[in-house]
C-alpha positions in Angstrom: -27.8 76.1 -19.0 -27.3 75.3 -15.2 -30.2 75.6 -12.7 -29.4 78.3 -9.9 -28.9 76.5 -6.5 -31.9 76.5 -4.6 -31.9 77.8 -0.7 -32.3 75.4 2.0 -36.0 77.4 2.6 -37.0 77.2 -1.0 -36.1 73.5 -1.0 -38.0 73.2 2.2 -40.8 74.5 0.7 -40.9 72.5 -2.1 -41.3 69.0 -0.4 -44.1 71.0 1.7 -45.9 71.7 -1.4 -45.9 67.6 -2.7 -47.1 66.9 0.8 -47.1 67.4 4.5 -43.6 66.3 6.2 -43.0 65.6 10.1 -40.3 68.2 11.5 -37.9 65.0 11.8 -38.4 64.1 8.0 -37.8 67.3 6.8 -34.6 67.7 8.6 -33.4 64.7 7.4 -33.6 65.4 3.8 -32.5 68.7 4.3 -29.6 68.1 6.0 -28.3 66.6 2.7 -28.3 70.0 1.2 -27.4 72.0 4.1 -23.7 73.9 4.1 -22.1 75.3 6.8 -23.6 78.6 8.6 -27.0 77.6 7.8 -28.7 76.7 10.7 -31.6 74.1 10.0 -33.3 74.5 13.3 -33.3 77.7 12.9 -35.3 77.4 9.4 -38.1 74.1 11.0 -39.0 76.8 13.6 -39.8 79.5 11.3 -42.0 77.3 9.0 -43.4 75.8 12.3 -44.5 79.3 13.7 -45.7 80.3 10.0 -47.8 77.4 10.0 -46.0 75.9 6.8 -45.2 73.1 8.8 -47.8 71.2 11.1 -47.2 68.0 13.3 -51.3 67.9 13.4 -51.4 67.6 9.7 -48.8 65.7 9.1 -50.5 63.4 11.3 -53.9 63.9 10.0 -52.4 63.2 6.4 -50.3 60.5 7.1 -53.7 58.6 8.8 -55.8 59.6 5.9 -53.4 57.7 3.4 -53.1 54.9 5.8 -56.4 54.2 7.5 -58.6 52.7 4.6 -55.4 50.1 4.2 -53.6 49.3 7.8 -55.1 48.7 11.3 -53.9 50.9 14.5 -50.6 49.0 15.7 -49.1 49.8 12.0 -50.4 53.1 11.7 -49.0 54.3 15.4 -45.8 52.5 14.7 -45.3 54.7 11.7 -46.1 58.1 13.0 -44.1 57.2 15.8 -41.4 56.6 13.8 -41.8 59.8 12.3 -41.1 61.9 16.0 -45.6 62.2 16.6 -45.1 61.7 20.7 -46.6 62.2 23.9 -50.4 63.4 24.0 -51.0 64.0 20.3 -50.3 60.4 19.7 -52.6 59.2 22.4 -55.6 61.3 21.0 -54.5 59.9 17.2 -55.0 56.3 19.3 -58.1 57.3 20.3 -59.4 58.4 17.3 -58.2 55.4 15.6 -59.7 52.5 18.0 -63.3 53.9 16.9 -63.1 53.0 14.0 -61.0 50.0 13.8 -63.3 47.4 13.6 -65.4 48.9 10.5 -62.2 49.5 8.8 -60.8 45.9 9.5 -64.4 44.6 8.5 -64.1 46.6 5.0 -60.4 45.2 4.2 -62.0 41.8 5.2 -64.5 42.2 2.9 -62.7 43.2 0.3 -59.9 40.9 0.3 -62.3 37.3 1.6 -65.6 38.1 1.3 -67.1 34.9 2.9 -66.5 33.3 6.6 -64.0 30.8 6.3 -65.0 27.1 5.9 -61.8 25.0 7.1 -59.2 25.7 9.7 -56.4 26.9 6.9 -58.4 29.2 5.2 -59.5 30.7 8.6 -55.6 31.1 9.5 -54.9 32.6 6.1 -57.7 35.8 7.1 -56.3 35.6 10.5 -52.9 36.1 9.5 -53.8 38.6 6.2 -55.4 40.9 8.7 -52.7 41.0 11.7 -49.8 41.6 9.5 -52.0 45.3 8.7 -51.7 45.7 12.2 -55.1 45.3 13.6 -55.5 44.3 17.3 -56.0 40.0 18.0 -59.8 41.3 19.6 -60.7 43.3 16.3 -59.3 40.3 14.1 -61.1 37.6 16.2 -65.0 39.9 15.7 -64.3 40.5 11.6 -63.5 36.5 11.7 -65.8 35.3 13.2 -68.7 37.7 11.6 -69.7 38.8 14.7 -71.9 41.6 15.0 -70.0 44.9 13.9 -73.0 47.1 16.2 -70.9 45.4 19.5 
């Protein structure tokens, strides 16, 4: 027996029960299922003003998932790509650059463990923790085992 054809809102709220979506991600894969008259915009406006759909927690989620794993380049690059602008991304920088140098330390730690002893090793951290995005200055203090109270 067929399934009924779901509405563009009850597909909408689906993905925002599996997890918080930026208003440009959920247009995207709605758009796939939307027919003509219905008016998307329309729809990401009223679950914006119902509060089923939140930029701040999209955010909030999206740097929860990411922060224990990725530095702050990586991090902003990816809400960026996800349509986080302007002075909501600026305070998510902010928030993040306090912490970046523990959470760089932990990945250190986790993946090397010990100082390097010979100039290819010390390359191999070097590079392990820029590609996760973290900043040359935080990546040259975990390195280096400089004091993390700085």
């Amino acid at each position: 027996m067929r399934q009924p054809q779901l509405s563009l809102k009850a597909r909408a709220l689906r993905f925002l029960s599996m997890r918080e979506h930026s208003r440009m991600e959920l247009a995207r894969k709605l758009s796939k299922y939307a027919e003509e008259g219905d008016d998307l915009d329309a729809l990401l406006d009223l679950l914006e003003k119902n509060n089923w759909l939140s930029q701040e927690r999209f955010s909030e989620s999206l740097i929860h998932r990411r922060a224990a794993r990725y530095g702050n380049s990586r991090i902003v690059a990816e809400l960026q790509s996800h349509g986080v602008n302007g002075d909501a991304l600026q305070e998510l920088k902010s928030n993040l650059a306090d912490t970046e140098i523990a959470r760089a330390s932990e990945i250190w730690q986790r993946k090397f463990g010990t100082v390097a002893n010979d100039p290819q090793e010390r390359h191999k951290q070097i590079r392990f923790l820029l590609q996760r995005g973290f900043s040359q200055r935080t990546v040259q203090k975990v390195i280096k085992g400089a004091d993390l109270d700085d």
